[in-house]
PDB file as gemmi writes it, atoms N, CA and C in Angstrom:
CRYST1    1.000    1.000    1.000  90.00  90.00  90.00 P 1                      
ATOM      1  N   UNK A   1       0.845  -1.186   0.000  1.00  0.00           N  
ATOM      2  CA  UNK A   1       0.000   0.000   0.000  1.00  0.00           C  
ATOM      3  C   UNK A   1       0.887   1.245   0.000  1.00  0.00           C  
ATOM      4  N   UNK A   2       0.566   2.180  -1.092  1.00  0.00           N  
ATOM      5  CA  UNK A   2       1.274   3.674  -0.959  1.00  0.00           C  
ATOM      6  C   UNK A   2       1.111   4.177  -0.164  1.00  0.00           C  
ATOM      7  N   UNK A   3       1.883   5.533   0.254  1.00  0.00           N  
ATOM      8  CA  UNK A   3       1.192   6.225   1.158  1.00  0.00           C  
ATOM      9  C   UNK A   3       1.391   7.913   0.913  1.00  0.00           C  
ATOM     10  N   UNK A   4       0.546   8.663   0.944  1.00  0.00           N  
ATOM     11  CA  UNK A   4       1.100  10.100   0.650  1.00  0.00           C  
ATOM     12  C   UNK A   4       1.759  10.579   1.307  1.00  0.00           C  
ATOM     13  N   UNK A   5       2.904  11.131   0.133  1.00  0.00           N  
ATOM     14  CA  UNK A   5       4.106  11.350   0.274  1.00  0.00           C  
ATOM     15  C   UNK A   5       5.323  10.708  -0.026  1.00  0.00           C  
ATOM     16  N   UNK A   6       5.258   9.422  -0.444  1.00  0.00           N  
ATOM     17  CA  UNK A   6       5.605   8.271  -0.588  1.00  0.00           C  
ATOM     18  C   UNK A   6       6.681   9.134  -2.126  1.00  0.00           C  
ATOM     19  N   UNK A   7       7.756   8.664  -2.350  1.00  0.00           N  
ATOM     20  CA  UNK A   7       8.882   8.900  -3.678  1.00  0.00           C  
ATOM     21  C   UNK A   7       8.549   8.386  -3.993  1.00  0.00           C  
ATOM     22  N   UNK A   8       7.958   8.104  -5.911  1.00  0.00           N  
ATOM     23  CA  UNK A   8       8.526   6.270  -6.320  1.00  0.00           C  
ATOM     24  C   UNK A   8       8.546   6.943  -7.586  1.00  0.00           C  
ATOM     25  N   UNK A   9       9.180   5.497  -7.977  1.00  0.00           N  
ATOM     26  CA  UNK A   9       9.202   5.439  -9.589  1.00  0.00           C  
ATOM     27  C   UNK A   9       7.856   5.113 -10.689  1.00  0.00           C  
ATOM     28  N   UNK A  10       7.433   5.645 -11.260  1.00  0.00           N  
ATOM     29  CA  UNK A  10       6.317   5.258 -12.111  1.00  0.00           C  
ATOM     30  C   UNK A  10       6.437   5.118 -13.374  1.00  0.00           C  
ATOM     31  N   UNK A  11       5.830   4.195 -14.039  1.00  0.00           N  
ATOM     32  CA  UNK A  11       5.355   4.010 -15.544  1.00  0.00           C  
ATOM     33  C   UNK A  11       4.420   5.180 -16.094  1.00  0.00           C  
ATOM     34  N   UNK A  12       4.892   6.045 -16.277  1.00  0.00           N  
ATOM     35  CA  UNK A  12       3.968   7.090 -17.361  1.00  0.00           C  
ATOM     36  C   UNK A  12       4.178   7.135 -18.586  1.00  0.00           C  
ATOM     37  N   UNK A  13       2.636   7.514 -19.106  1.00  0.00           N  
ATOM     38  CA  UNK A  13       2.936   8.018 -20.683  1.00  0.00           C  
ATOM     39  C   UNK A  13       2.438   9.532 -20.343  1.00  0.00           C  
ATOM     40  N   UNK A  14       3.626  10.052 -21.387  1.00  0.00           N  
ATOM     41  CA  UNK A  14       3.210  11.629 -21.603  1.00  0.00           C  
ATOM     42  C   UNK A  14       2.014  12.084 -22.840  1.00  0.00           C  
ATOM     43  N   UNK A  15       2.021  13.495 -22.457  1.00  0.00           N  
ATOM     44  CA  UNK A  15       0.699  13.568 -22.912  1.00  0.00           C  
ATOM     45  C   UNK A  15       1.045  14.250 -24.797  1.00  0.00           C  
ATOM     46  N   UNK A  16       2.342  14.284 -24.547  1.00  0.00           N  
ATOM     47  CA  UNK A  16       3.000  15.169 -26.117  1.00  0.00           C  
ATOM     48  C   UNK A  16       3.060  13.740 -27.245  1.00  0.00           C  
ATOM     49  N   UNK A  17       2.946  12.608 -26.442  1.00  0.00           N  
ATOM     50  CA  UNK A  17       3.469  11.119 -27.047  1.00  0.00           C  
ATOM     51  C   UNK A  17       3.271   9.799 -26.718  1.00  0.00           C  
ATOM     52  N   UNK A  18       2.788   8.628 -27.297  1.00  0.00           N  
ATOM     53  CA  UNK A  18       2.450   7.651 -26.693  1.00  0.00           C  
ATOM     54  C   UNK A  18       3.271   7.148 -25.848  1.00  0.00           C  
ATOM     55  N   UNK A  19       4.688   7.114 -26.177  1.00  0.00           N  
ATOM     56  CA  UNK A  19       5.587   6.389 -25.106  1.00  0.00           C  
ATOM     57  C   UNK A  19       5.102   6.482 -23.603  1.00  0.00           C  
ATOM     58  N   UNK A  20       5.877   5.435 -23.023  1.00  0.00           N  
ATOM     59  CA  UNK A  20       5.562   5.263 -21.631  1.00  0.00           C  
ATOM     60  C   UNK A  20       6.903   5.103 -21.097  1.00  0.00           C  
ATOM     61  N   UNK A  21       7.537   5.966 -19.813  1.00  0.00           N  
ATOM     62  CA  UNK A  21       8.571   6.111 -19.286  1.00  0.00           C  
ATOM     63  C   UNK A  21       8.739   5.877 -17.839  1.00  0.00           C  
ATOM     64  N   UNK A  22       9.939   5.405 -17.242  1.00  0.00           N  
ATOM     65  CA  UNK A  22       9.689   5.513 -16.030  1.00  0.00           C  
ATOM     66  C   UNK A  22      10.204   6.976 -15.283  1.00  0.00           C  
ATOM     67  N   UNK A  23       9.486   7.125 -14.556  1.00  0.00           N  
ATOM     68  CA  UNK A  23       9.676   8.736 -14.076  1.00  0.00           C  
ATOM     69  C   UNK A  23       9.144   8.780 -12.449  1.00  0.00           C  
ATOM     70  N   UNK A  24      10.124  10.199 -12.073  1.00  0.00           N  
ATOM     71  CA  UNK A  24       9.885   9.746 -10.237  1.00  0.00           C  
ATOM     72  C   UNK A  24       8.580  10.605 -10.420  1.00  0.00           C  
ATOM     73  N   UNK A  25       7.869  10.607  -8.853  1.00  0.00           N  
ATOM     74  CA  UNK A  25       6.546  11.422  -8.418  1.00  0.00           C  
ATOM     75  C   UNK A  25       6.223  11.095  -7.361  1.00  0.00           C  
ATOM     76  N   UNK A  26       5.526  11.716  -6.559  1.00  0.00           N  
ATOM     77  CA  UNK A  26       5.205  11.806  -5.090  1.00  0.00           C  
ATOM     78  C   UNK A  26       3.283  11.427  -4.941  1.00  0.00           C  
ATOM     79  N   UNK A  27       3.534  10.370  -4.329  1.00  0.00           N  
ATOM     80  CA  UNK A  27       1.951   9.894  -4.244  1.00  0.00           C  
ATOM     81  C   UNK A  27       1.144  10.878  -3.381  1.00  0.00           C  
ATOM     82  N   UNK A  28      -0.012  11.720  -3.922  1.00  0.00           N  
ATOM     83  CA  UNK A  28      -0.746  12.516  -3.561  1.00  0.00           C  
ATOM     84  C   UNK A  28      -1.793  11.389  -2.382  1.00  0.00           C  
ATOM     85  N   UNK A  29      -2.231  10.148  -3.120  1.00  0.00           N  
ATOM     86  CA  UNK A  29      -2.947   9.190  -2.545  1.00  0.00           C  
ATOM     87  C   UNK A  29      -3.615   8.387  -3.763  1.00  0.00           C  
ATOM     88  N   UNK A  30      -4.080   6.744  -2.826  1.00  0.00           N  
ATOM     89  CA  UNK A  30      -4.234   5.749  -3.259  1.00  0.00           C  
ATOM     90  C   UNK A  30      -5.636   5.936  -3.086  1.00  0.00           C  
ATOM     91  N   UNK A  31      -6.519   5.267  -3.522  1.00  0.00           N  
ATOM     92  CA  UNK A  31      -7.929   5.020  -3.894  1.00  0.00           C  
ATOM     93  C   UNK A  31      -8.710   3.674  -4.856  1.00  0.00           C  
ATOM     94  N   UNK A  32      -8.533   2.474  -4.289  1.00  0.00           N  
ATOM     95  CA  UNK A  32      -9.018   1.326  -5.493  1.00  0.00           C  
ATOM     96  C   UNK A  32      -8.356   1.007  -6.662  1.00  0.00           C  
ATOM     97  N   UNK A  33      -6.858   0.756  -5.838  1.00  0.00           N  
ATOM     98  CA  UNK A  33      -6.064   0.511  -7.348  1.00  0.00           C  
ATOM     99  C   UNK A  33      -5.589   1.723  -7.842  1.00  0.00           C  
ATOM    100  N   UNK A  34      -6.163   2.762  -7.824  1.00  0.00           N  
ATOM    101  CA  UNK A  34      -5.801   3.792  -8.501  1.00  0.00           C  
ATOM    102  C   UNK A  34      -4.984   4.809  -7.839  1.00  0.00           C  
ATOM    103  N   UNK A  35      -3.657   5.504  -7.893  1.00  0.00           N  
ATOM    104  CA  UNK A  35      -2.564   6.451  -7.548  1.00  0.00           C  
ATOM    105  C   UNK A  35      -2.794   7.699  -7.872  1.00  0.00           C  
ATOM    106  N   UNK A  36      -3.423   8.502  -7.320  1.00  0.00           N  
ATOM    107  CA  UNK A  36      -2.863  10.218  -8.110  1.00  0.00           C  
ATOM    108  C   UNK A  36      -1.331  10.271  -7.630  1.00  0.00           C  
ATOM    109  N   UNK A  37      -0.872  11.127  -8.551  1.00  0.00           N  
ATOM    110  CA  UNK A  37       0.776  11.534  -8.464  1.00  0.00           C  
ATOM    111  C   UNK A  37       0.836  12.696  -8.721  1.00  0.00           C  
ATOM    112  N   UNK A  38       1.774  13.168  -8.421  1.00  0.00           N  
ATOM    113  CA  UNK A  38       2.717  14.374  -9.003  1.00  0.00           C  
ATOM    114  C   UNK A  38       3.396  14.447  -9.817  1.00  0.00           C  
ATOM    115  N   UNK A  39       4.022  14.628 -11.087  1.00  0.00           N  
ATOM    116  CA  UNK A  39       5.221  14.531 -11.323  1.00  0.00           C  
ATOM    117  C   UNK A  39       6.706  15.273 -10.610  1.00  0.00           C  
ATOM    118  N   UNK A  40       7.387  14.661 -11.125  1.00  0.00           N  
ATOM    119  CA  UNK A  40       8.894  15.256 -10.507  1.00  0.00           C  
ATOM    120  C   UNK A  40      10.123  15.476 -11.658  1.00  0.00           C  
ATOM    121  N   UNK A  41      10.764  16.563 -11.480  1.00  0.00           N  
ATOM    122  CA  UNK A  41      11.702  16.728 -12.996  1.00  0.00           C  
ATOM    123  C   UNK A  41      13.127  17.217 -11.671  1.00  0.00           C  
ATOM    124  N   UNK A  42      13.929  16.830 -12.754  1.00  0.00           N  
ATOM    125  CA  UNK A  42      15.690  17.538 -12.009  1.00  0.00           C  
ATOM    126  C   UNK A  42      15.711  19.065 -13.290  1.00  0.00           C  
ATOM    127  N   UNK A  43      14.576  19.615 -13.975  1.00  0.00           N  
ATOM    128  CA  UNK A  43      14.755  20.410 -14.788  1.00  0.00           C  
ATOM    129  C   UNK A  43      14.661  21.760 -13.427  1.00  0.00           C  
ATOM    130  N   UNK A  44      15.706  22.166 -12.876  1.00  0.00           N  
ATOM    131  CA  UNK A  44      15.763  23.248 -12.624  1.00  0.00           C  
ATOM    132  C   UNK A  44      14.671  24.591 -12.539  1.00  0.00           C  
ATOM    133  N   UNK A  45      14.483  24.755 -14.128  1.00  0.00           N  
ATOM    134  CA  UNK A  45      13.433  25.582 -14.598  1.00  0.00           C  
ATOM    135  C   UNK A  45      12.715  25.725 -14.137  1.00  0.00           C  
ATOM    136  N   UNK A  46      12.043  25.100 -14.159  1.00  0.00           N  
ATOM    137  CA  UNK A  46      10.616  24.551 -13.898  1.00  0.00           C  
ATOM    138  C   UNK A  46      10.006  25.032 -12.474  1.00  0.00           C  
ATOM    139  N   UNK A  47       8.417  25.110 -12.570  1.00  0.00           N  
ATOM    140  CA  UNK A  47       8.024  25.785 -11.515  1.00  0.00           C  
ATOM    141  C   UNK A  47       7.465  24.534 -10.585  1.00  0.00           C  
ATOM    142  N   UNK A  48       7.703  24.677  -9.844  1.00  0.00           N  
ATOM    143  CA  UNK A  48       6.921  23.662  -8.474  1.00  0.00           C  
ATOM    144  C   UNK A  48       7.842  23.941  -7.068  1.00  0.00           C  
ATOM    145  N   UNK A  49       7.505  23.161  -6.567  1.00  0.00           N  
ATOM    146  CA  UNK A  49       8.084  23.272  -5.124  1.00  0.00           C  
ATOM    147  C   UNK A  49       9.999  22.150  -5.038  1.00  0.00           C  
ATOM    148  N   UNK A  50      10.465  23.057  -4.896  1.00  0.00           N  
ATOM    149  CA  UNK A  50      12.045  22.459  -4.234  1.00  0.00           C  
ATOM    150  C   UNK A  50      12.146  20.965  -3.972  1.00  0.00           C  
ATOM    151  N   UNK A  51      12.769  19.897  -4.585  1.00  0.00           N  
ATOM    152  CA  UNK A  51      13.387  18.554  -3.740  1.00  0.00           C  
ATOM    153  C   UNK A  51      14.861  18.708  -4.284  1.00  0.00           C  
ATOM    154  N   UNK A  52      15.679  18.583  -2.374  1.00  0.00           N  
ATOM    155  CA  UNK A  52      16.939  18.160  -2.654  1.00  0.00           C  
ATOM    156  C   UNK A  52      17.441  17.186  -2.494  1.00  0.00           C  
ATOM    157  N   UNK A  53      18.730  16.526  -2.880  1.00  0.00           N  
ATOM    158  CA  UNK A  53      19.382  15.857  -2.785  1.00  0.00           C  
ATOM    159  C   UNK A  53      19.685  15.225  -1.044  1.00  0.00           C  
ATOM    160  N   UNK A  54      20.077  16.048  -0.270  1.00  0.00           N  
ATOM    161  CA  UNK A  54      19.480  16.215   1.052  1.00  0.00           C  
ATOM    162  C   UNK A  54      18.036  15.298   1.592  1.00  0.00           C  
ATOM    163  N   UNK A  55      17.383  15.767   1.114  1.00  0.00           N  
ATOM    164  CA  UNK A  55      15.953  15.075   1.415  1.00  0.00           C  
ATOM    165  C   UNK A  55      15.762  13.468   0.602  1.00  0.00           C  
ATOM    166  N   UNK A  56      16.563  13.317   0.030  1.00  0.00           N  
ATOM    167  CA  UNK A  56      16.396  11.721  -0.242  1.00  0.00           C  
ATOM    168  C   UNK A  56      16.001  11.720  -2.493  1.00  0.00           C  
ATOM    169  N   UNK A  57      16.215  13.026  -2.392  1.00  0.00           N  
ATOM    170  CA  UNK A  57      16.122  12.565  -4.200  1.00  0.00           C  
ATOM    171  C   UNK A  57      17.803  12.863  -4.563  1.00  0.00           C  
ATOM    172  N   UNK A  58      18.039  12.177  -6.205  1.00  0.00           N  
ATOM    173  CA  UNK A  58      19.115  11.475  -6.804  1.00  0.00           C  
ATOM    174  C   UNK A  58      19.365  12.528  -7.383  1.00  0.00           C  
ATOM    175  N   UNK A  59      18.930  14.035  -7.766  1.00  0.00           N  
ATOM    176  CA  UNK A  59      19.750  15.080  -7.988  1.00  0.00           C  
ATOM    177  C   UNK A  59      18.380  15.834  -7.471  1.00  0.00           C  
ATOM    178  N   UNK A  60      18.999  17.719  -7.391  1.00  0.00           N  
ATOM    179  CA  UNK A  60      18.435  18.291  -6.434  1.00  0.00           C  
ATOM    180  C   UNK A  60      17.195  18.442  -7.909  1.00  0.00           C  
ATOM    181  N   UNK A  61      15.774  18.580  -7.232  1.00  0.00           N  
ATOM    182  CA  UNK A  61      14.113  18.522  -8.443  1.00  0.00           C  
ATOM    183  C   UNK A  61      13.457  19.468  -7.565  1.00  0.00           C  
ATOM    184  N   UNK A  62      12.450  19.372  -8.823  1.00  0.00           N  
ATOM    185  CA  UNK A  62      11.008  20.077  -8.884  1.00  0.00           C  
ATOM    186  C   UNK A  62       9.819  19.204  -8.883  1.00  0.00           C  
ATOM    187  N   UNK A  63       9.089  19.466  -7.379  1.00  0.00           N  
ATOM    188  CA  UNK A  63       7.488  18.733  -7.673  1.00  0.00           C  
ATOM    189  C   UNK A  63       6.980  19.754  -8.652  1.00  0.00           C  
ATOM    190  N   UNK A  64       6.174  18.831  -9.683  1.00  0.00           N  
ATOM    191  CA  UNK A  64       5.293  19.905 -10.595  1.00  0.00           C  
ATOM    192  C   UNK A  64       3.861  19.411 -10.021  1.00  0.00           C  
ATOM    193  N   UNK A  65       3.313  20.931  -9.468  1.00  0.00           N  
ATOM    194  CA  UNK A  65       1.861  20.830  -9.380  1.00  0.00           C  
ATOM    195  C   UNK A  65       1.152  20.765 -10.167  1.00  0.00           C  
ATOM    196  N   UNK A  66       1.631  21.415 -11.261  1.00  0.00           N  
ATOM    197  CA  UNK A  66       0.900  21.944 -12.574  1.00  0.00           C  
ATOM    198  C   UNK A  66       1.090  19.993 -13.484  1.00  0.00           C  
ATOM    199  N   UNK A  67       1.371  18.844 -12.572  1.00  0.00           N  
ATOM    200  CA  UNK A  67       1.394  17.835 -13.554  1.00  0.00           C  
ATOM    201  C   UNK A  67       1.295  16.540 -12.634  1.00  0.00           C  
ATOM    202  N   UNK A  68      -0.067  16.629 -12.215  1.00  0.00           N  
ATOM    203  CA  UNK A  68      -0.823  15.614 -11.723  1.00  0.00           C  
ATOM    204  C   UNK A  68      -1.690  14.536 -12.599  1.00  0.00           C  
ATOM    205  N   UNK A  69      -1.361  13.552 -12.082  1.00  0.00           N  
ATOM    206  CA  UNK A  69      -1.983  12.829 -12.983  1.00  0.00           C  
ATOM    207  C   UNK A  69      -2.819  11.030 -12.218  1.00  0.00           C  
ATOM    208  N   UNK A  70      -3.551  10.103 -12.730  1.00  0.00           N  
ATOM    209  CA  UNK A  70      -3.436   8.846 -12.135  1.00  0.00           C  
ATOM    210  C   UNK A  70      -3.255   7.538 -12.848  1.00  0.00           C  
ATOM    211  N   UNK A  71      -2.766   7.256 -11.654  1.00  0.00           N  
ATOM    212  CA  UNK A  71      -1.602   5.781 -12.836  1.00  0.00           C  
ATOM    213  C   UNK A  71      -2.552   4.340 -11.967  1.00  0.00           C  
ATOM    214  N   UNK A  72      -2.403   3.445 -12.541  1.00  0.00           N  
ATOM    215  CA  UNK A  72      -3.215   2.344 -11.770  1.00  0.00           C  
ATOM    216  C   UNK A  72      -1.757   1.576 -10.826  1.00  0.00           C  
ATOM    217  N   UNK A  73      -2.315   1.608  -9.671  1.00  0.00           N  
ATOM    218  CA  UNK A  73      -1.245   0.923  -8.805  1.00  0.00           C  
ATOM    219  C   UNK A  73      -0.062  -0.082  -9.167  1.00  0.00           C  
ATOM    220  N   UNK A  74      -0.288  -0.351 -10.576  1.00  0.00           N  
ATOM    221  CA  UNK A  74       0.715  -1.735 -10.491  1.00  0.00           C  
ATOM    222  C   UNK A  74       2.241  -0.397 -12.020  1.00  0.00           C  
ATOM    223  N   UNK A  75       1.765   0.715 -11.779  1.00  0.00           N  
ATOM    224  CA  UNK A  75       2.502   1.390 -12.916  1.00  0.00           C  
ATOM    225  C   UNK A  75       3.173   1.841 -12.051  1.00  0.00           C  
ATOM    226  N   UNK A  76       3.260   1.760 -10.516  1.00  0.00           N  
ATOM    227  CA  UNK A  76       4.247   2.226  -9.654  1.00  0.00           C  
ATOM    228  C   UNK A  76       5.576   0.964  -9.044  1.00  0.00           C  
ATOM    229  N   UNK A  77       6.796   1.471  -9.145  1.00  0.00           N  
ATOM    230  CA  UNK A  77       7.368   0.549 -10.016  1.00  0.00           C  
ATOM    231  C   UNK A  77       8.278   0.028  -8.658  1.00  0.00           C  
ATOM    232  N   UNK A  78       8.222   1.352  -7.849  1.00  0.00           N  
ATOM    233  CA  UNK A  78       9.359   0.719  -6.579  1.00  0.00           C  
ATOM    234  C   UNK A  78       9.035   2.303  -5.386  1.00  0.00           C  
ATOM    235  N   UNK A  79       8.913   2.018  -4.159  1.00  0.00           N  
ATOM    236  CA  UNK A  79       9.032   3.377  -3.544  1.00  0.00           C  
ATOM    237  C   UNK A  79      10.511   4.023  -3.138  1.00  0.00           C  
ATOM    238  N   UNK A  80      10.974   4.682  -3.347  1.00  0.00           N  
ATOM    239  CA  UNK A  80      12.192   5.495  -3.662  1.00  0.00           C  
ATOM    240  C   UNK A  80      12.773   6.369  -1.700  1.00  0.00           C  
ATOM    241  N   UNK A  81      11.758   7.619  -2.095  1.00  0.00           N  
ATOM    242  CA  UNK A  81      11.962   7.618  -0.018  1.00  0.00           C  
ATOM    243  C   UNK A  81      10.632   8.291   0.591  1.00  0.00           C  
ATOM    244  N   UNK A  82      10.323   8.627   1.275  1.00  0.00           N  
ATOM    245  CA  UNK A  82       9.545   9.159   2.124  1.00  0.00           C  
ATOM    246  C   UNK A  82       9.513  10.694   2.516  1.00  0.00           C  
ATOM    247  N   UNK A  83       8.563  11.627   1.859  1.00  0.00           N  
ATOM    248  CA  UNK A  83       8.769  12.921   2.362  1.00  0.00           C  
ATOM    249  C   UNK A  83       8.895  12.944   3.787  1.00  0.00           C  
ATOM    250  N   UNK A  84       9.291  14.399   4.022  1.00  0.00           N  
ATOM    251  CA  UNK A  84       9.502  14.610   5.291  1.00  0.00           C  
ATOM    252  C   UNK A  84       8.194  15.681   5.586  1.00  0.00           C  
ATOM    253  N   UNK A  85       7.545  15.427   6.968  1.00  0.00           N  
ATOM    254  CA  UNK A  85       5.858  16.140   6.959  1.00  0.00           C  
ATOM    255  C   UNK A  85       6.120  17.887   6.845  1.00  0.00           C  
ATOM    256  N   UNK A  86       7.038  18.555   6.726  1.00  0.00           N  
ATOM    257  CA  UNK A  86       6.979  19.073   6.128  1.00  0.00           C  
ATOM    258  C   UNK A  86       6.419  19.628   5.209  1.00  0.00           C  
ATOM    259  N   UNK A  87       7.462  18.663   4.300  1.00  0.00           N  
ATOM    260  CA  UNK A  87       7.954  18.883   2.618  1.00  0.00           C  
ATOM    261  C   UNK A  87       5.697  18.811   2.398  1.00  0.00           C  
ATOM    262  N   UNK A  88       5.758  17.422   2.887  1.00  0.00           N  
ATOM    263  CA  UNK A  88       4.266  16.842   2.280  1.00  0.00           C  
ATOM    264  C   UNK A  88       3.034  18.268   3.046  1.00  0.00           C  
ATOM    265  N   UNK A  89       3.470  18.842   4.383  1.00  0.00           N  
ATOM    266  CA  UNK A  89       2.464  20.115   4.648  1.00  0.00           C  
ATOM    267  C   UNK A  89       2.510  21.207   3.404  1.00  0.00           C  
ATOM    268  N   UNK A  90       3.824  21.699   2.683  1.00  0.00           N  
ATOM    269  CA  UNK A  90       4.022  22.572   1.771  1.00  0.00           C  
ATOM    270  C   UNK A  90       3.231  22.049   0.725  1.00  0.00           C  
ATOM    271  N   UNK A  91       3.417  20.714   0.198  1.00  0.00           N  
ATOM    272  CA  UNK A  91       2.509  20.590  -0.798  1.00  0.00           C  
ATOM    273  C   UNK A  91       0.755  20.515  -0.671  1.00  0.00           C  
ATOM    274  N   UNK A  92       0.645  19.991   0.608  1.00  0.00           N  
ATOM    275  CA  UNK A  92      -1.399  20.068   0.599  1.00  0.00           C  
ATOM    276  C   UNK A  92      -1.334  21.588   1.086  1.00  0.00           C  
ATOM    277  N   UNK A  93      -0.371  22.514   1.290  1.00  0.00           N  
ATOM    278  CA  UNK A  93      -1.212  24.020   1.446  1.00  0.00           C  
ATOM    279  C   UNK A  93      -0.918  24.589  -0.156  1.00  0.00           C  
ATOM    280  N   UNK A  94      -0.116  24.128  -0.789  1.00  0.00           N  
ATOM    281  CA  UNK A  94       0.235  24.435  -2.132  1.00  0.00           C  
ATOM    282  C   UNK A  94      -1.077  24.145  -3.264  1.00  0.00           C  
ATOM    283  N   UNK A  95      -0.951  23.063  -2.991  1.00  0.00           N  
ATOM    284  CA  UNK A  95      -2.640  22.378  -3.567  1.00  0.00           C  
ATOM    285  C   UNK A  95      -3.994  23.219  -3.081  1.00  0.00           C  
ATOM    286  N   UNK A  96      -4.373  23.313  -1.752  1.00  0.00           N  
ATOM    287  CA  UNK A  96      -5.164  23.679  -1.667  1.00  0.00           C  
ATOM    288  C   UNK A  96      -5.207  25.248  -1.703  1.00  0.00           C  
ATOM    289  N   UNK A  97      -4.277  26.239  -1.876  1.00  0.00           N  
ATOM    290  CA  UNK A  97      -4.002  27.658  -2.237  1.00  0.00           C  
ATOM    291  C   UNK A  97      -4.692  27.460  -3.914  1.00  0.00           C  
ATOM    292  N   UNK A  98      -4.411  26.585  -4.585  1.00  0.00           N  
ATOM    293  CA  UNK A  98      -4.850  26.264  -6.182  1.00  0.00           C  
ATOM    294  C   UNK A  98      -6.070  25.740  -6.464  1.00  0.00           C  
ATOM    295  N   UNK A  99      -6.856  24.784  -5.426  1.00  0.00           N  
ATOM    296  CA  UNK A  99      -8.020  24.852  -5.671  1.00  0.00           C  
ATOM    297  C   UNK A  99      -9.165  25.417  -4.889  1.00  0.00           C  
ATOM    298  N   UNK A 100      -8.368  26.708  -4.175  1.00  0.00           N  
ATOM    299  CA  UNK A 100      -9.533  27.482  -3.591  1.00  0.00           C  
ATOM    300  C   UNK A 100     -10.287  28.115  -4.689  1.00  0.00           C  
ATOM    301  N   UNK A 101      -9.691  28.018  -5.581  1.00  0.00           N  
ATOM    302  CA  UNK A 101     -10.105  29.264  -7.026  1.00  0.00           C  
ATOM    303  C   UNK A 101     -11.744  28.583  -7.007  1.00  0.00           C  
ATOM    304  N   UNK A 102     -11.972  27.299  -7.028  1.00  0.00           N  
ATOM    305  CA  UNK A 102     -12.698  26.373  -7.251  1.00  0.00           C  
ATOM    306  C   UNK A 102     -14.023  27.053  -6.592  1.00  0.00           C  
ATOM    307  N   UNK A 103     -14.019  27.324  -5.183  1.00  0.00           N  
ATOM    308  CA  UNK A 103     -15.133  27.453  -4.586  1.00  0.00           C  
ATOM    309  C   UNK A 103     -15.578  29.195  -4.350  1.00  0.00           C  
ATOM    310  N   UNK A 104     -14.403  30.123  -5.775  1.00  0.00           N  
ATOM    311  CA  UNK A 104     -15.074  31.437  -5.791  1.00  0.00           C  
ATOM    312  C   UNK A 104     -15.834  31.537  -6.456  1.00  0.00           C  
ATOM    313  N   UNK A 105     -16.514  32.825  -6.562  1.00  0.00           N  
ATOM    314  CA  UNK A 105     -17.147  32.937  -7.447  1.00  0.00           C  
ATOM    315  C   UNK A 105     -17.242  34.119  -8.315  1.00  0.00           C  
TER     316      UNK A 105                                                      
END                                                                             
C-alpha cells in the first residue's frame, strides 16, 4: 500500500506522445487501485516546489503541481523515499491555495 508522500518510480505516458517512461513522483494518494501523483523533474526551470538531494532525491528537483496525474497501482514501479511532513504540509497548502479558485465565485 502507498502512502502520501511516498517517492517512487512510475510508468507514465506523456501527454505530447504515446511512449511510456519511467519517471519519479510523489503519491498525492491511493484510492481502489488507482494512484494520483505528481510529477517530478531535475529540470531546474521549472516551476513547483524544491526537492533536494538532502531530502532523499538522486539530484536536487522540482514537484510539478501543474502535472498531476493517475496511474493504476501496479505502474508504480518501486518506492524510492519518504517525504519529510513538512515537505508533504508545503505541498497540501500548495494544492489547496490552487483549488480554492474552485469554490469562488
Amino acid at each position: 500500500m502507498l502512502k502520501p508522500g511516498d517517492v517512487i518510480l512510475a510508468s507514465v505516458q506523456f501527454t505530447d506522445t504515446a511512449e511510456v517512461k519511467v519517471r519519479p513522483a510523489v503519491v498525492l494518494f491511493e484510492e481502489l487501485g488507482n494512484v494520483v501523483i505528481a510529477g517530478i523533474t531535475s529540470n531546474p526551470q521549472m516551476k513547483g516546489i524544491p526537492l533536494t538531494k538532502k531530502e532523499g532525491a538522486v539530484k536536487d528537483s522540482v514537484i510539478k503541481l501543474n502535472y498531476i496525474f493517475t496511474i493504476s497501482h501496479e505502474m508504480a514501479n518501486k518506492v524510492v523515499f519518504h517525504l519529510s511532513k513538512e515537505k508533504k504540509q508545503l505541498i497540501f497548502n500548495e494544492l489547496c491555495k490552487r483549488l480554492s479558485k474552485l469554490s469562488s465565485n
